[in-house]
N, C-alpha and C positions, 0 to 999 in steps of 0.2 A: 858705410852700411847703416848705421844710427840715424845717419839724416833721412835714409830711405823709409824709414817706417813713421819718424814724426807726422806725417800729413792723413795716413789712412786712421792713427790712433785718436786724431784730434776730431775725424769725421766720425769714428767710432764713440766718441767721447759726448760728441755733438747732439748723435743719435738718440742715445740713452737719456739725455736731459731731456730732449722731446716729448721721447714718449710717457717720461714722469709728470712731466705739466699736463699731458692731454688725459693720461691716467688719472690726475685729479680734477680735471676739470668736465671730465666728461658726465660723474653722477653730480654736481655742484648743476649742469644745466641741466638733467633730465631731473632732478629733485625740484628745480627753479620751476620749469613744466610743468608738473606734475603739482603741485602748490597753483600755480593760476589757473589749472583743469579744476582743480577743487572749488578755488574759490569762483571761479567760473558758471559752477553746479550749484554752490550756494547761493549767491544770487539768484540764478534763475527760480529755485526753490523757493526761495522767500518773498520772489516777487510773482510768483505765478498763480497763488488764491486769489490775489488783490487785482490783475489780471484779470482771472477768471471770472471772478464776480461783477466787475465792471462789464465786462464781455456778455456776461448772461442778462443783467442790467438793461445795456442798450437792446439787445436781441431780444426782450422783451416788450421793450417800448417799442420799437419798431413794429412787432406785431399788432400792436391796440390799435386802433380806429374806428371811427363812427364814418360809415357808407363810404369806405374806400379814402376819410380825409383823415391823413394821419394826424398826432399828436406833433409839437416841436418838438424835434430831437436834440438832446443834450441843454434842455432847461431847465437843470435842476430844481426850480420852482415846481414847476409843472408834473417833474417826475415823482415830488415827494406827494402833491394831494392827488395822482393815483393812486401810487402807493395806498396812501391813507385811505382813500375811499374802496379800492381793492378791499383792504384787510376790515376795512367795517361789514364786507358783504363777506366775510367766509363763513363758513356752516356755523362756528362755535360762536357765533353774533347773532347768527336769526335762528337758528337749530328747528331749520325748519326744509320740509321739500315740497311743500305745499306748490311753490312757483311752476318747478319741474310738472308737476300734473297739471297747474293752469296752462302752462306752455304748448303740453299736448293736447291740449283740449283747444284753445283759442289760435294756435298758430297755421292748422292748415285750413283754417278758413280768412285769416290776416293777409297770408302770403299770397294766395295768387289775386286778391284784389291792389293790393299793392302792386304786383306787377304788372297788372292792367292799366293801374292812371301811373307809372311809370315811374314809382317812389323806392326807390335801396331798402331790401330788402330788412336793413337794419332797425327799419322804424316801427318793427313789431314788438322790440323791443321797449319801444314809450309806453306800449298799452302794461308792461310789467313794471313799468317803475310807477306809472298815474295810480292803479289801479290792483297790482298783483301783492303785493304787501296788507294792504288794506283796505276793505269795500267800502263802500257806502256812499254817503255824500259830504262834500268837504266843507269847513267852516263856512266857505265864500259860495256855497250853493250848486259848486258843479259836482259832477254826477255820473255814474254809469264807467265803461269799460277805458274809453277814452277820457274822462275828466271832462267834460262840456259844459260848461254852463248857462244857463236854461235860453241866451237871449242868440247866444254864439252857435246850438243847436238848432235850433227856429231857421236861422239864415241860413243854416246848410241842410235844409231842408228835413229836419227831423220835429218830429210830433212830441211837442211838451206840453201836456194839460193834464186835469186831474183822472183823466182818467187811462192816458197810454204816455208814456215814457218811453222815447226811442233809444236813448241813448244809453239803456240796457240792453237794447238788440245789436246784438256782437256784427252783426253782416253790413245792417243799417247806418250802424256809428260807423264802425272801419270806411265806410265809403263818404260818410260825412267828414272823418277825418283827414282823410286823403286829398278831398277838397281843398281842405281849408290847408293842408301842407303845401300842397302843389300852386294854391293861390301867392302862400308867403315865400315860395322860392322862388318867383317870377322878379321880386323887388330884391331878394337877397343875394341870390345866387352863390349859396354856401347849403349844403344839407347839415353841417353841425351851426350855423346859425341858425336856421331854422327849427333845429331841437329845441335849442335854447330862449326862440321865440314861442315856440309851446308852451314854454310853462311862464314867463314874462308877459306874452300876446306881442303881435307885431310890433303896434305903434311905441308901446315903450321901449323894447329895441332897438329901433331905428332909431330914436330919440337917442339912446346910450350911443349909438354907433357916430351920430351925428356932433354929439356933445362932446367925446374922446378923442373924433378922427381917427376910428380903428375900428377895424372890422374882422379882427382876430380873435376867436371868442374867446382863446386861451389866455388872451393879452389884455382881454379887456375887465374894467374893474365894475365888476354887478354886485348887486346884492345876495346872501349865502345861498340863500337856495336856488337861484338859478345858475350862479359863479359854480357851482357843485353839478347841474342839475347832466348834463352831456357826459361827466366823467363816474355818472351813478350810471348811465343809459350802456357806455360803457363795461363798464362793471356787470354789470346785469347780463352782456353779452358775453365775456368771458366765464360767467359761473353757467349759465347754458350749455355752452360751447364745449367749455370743459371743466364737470363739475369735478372731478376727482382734486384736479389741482385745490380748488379750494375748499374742500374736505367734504362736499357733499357726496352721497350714492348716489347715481340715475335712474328711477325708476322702471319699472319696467315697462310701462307704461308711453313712457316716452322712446326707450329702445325700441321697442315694435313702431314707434310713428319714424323715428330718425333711419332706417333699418327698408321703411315704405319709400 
């Protein structure tokens, strides 16, 4: 009779050890879980500003460009003298809105001649960086809304003597500038070279072009003010575009023109 029940007490005996090992082991694996969900969380937390601001970063630089040609993405060179020339055009630098009223005043007579000799609309832009900051005439003699000077006017067909100066008439210049743009993009065929030959003139940029073997304006090594002169043109499009971002108001002025 004794032997009869040895085998079911040893199954029974068996049982209860089971369930003591699974009974400990079962919050040992959900506490295990539950520590790499956390740590899991942490990470993502700690890495998701540095994330984000990279993200916002490139997502910015992607939007900038002059006449549909973008900037180099992911050139860190390139993204910081943005940056840098960005933050020199915000409101608390020039604390001024003066531009915003030149803007509606000279752009819907800019724009549809532009679109007529077949120039990116962005090159209304040049006449605010030549001429919107500062009147008059420059150390080197050039002059009026476009910058022209007096021998560069003459050949595209504007009146320079002592007694009419065309290159104060906004209608007159825009169409002699146009000219003389659509002339230099024939040899360059890059619209941000060509910016950048407005304020150098052709011949010496193709000189740098030829001299470097590079026709990268971002890539290539100028002197300050032109090396600068595309990523101000730029800049000047973004504070337009969207003045709030960098701390100016819109006038009203110009809301009833952008609004038309």
């Amino acid at each position: 009779m004794l032997k009869k029940h040895i085998v079911p007490l040893s199954v029974v005996a068996t049982l209860l050890i089971l369930a003591k090992v699974f009974t400990y082991q079962m919050p040992l694996t959900q506490k295990s879980l539950f520590k790499e969900e956390k740590l899991s969380s942490t990470i993502t937390k700690t890495d998701s500003p540095k994330v984000e601001k990279v993200a916002k970063r490139q997502s910015l630089m992607a939007q900038l460009n002059f006449a549909d040609e973008t900037l180099p993405l992911g050139d860190k060179k390139v993204e910081r003298k943005m940056k840098r020339i960005l933050a020199a055009h915000s409101y608390k630098n020039t604390q001024t809105n003066l531009l915003h009223k030149k803007a509606a005043k000279w752009f819907p007579i800019i724009e549809p001649i532009l679109a007529a000799y077949g120039i990116p609309n962005d090159f209304k832009y040049l006449a605010l960086v030549e001429s919107g900051m500062a009147g008059g005439v420059s150390p080197k003699g050039a002059a009026g809304i476009w910058q022209f000077m007096p021998g560069t006017a003459r050949s595209y067909g504007l009146r320079v003597n002592n007694k009419v100066d065309d290159r104060y008439n906004l209608r007159k210049s825009t169409i002699a500038a146009c000219k003389y743009i659509k002339e230099m993009y024939k040899g360059l065929e890059s619209w941000t070279l060509v910016a950048a030959a407005y304020n150098v003139g052709d011949v010496r940029l193709r000189k740098q072009i030829n001299n470097q073997n590079q026709d990268n304006y971002y890539k290539m090594k100028l002197n300050r003010e032109t090396g600068g002169y595309v990523y101000k043109v730029i800049s000047m499009k973004q504070i337009m575009e969207h003045p709030k971002r960098y701390g100016y108001e819109k006038p009203r002025v110009l809301l009833a023109y952008n609004a038309g």
